[in-house]
C-alpha positions in Angstrom: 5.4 -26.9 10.4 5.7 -25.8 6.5 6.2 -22.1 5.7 4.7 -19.9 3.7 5.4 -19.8 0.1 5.8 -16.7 -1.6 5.2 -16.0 -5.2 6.8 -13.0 -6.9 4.6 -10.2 -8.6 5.3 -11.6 -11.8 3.9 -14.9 -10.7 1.0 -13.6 -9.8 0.6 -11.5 -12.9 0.5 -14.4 -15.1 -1.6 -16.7 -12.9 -4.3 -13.7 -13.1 -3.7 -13.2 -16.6 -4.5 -16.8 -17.2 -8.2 -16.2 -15.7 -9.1 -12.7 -17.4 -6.9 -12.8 -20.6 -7.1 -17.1 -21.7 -10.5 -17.2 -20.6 -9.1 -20.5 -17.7 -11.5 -20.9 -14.9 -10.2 -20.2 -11.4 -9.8 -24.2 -10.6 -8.3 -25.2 -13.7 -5.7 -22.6 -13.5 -5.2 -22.4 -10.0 -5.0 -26.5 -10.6 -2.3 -26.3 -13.5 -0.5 -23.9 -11.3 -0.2 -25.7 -8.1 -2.2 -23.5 -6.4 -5.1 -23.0 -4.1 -8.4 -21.8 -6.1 -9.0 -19.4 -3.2 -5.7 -17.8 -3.4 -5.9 -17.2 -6.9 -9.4 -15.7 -6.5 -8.1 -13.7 -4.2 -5.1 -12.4 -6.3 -8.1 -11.7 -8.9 -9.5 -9.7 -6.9 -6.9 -8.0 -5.8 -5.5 -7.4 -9.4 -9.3 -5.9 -10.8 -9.5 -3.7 -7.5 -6.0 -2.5 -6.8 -5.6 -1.4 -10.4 -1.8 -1.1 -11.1 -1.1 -1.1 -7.6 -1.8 -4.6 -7.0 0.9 -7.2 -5.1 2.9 -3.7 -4.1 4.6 -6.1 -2.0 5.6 -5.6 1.9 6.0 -2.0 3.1 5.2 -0.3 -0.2 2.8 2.8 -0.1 0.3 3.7 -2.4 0.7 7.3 -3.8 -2.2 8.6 -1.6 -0.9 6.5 1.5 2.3 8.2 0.6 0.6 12.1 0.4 -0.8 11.1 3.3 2.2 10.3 5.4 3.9 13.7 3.5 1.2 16.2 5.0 0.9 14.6 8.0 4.5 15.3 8.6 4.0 18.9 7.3 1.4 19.4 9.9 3.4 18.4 12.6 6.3 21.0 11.5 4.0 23.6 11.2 2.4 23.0 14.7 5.9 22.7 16.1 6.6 26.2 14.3 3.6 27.7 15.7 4.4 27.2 19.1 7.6 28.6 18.8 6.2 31.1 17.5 3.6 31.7 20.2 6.9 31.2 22.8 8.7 33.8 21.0 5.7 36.5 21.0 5.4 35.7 24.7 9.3 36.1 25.8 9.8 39.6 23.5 6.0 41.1 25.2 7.7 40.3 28.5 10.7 42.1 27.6 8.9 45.6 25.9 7.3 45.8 29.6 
């Protein structure tokens, strides 16, 4: 069974950059490259959606995946501080009586 290859971001960079910049179709670079004409159309793709945040690589967030993981984490804090809160107002109530 073969593996996977992997090809580094700057790999990819310059296969895409060979369709939109040197005016290659897909096949012939993809062909000159070794590659699959899919996987090249889908690292085109990718490149013209993703903007500068294309082949990130494994694990990296976007910024707005990132803000979102940040507030998400503030919520939770602040929930865990309201309750304590709430807990507190309940236990000094109790001892005023």
């Amino acid at each position: 069974m073969s593996r996977r290859k992997k090809y580094s971001k700057e790999f990819k960079l310059d296969a895409v950059s060979l369709v939109l910049e040197q005016s290659y179709s897909r096949a012939e670079a993809a062909r000159s490259l070794g590659l699959n004409s899919n996987m090249l159309g889908r690292w085109v793709t990718e490149h013209q959606d993703g903007g500068g945040q294309a082949f990130r690589g494994n694990g990296k967030l976007t910024p707005e995946q990132e803000e979102i993981r940040k507030l998400r984490s503030q919520v939770k804090n602040l929930k865990m501080e309201k309750e304590i809160l709430k807990k507190a107002t309940v236990f000094f109530a109790k001892e005023m009586q």
